[in-house]
C-alpha positions as CSV (number, residue, x, y, z in Angstrom):
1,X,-134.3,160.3,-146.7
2,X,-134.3,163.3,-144.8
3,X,-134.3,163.6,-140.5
4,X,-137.1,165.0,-139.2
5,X,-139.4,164.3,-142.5
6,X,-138.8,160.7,-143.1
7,X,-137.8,159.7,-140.1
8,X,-137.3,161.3,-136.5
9,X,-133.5,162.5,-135.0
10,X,-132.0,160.2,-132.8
11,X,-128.9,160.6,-130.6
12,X,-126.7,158.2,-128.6
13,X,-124.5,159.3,-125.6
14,X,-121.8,157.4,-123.7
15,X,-120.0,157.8,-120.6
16,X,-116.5,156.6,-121.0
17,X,-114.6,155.7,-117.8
18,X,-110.5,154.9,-117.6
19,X,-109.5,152.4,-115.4
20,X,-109.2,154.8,-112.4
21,X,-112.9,155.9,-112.8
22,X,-112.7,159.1,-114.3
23,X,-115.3,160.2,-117.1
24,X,-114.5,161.7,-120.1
25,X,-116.5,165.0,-121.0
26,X,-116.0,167.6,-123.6
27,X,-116.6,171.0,-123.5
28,X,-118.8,172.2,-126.7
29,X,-116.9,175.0,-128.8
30,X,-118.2,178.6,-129.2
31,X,-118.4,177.9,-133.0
32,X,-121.0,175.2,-132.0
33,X,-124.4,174.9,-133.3
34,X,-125.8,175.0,-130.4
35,X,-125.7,175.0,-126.7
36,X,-122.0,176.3,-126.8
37,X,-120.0,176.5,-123.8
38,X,-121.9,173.5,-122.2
39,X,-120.3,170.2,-120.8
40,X,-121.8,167.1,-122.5
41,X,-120.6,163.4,-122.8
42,X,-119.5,162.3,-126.3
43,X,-122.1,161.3,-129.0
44,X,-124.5,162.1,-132.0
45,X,-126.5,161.5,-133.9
46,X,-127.9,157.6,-135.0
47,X,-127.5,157.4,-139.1
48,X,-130.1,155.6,-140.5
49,X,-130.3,151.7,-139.6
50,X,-127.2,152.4,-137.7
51,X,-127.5,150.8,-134.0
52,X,-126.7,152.8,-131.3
53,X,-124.6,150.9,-130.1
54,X,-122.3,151.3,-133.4
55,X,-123.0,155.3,-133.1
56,X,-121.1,155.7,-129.8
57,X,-118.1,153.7,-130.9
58,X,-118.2,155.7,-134.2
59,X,-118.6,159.1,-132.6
60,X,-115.8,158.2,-129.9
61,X,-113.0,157.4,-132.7
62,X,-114.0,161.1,-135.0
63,X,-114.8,163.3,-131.9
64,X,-111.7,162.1,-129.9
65,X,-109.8,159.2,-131.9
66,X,-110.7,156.8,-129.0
67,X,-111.3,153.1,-129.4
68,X,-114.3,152.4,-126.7
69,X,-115.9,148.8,-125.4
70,X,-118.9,149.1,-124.3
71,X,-119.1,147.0,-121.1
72,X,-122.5,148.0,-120.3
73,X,-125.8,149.5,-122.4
74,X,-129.0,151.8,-121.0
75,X,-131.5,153.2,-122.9
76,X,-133.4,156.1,-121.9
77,X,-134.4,159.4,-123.3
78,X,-136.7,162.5,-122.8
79,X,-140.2,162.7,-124.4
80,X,-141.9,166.0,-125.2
81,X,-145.6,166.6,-125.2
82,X,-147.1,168.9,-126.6
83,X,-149.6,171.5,-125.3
């Protein structure tokens, strides 16, 4: 199966917080895809059947080999329409 044929992209973002209420953000690299330069929170994209729940907690350990509980979840995103 192939995104944006078979099914549509989807991404998950998290906001982690220490103990002392400071987030964690990472600047994107100038080697980057896209938007490079930019401050983002962690995340990516959902695999297929993947919750997103699981694809914050995977994304965390590869992007910054952090362990995260998720101690509360929102969902939300943007919608485009088209002209």
């Amino acid at each position: 199966m192939k995104k944006g044929i078979d099914y549509i992209g989807v991404a998950a973002g998290v906001m982690v917080f220490n103990n002392g209420g400071k987030v964690l953000i990472a600047k994107r690299g100038a080697l980057a895809k896209n938007e490079s330069g930019k401050w983002e929170f962690p995340g990516g994209a959902v695999e297929f059947s993947e919750r997103c729940e699981d694809t914050v907690k995977r994304e965390a350990k590869e992007e910054f080999d952090i362990e995260i509980e998720i101690v509360e979840f929102s969902l939300f995103g943007r919608r485009y329409l088209a002209r």
